[in-house]
C-alpha positions as CSV (number, residue, x, y, z in Angstrom):
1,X,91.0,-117.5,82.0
2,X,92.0,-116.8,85.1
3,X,92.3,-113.3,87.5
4,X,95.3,-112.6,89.9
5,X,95.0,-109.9,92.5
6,X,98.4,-109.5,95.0
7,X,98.4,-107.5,97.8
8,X,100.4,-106.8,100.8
9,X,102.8,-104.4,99.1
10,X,103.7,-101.1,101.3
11,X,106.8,-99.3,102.8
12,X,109.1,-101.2,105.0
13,X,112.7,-100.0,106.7
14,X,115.9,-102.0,105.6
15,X,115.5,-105.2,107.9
16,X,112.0,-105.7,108.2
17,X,109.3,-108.4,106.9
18,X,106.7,-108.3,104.6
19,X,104.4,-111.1,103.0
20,X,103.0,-110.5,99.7
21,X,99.6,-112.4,98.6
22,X,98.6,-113.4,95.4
23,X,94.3,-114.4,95.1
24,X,93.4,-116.5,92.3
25,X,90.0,-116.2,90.5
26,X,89.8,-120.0,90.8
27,X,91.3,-122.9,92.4
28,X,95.0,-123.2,89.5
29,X,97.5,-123.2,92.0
30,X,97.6,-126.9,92.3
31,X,97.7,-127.4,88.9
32,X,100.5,-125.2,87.9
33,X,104.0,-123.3,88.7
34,X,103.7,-120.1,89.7
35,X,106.2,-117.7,90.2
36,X,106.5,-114.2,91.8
37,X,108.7,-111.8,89.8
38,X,109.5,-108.2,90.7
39,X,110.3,-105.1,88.1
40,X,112.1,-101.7,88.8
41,X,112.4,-98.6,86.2
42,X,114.3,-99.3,83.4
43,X,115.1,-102.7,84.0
44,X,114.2,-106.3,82.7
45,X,111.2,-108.7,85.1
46,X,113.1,-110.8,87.0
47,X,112.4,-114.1,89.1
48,X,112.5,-114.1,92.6
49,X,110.9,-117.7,93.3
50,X,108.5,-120.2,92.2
51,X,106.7,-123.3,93.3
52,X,105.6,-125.9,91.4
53,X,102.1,-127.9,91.3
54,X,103.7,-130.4,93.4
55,X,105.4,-128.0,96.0
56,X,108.7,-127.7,94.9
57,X,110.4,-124.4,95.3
58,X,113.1,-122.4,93.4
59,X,114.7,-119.2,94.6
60,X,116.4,-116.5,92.6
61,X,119.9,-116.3,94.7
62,X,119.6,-112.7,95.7
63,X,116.7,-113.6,98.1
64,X,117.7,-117.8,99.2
65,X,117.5,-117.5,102.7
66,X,115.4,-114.4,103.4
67,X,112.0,-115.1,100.8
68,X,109.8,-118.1,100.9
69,X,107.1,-119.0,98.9
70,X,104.3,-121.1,100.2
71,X,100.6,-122.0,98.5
72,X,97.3,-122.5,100.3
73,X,95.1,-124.3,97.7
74,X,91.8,-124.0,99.5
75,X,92.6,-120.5,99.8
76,X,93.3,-120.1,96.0
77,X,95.9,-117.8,97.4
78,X,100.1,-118.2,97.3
79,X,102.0,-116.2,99.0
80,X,105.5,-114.6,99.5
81,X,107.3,-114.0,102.8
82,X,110.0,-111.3,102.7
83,X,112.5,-111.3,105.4
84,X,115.5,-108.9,106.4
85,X,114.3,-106.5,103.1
86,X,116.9,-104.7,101.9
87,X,116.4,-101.9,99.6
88,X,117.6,-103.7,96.7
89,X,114.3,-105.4,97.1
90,X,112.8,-103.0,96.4
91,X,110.5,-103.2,93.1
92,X,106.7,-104.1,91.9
93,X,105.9,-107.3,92.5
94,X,103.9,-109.5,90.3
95,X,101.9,-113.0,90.3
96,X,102.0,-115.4,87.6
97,X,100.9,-118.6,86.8
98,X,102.1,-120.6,83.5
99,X,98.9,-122.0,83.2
100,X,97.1,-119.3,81.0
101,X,99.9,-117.1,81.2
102,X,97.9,-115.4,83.8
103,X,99.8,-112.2,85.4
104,X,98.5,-109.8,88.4
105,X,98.6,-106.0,88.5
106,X,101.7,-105.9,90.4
107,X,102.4,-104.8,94.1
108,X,104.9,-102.1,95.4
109,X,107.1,-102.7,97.6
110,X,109.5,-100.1,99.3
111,X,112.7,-100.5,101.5
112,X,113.4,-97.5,102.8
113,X,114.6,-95.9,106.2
């Protein structure tokens, strides 16, 4: 089994950046997709992006352009960078990996002047 822990949630105005982290208990990220997915009230998870254990990306087409996600493997750690937020983005963000299933407590982010 594995643990996920994001971070870097918080309040941002309409425009701004924020980067999102996701720790791994162990070293999975190279040997799985993960994804980041994000969840308001009342409405379904949705995909925002994933990478692959070889590196390739995919981006939900809301964010192409604006989100990228990136993995440091001796960091156990993948991130998200958010860029010119709008408040549509904004939502709990969650980590997870295919490999085990494996899902994090979720991060809020806010976009709001």
């Amino acid at each position: 089994q594995v643990q996920l822990v994001e971070s870097g949630g918080g309040l941002v105005q309409p425009g701004g950046s924020l980067r999102l982290s996701c720790a791994a208990s162990g070293s999975i990220f190279g040997l799985t997709t993960t994804g980041w997915y994000r969840q308001t009230p009342g409405k379904q998870r949705e995909s925002v992006a994933r990478i692959s254990s070889g590196g390739t990306t995919i981006y939900a087409d809301s964010v192409k352009g604006r989100f990228s996600i990136s993995r440091d493997n001796a960091k156990n750690t993948v991130y998200l960078q958010m860029t010119s937020l709008k408040p549509e983005d904004t939502a709990v963000y969650y980590c997870h990996t295919f490999l085990y299933d494996a899902w994090g407590q979720g991060t809020q982010v806010t976009v709001s002047s």
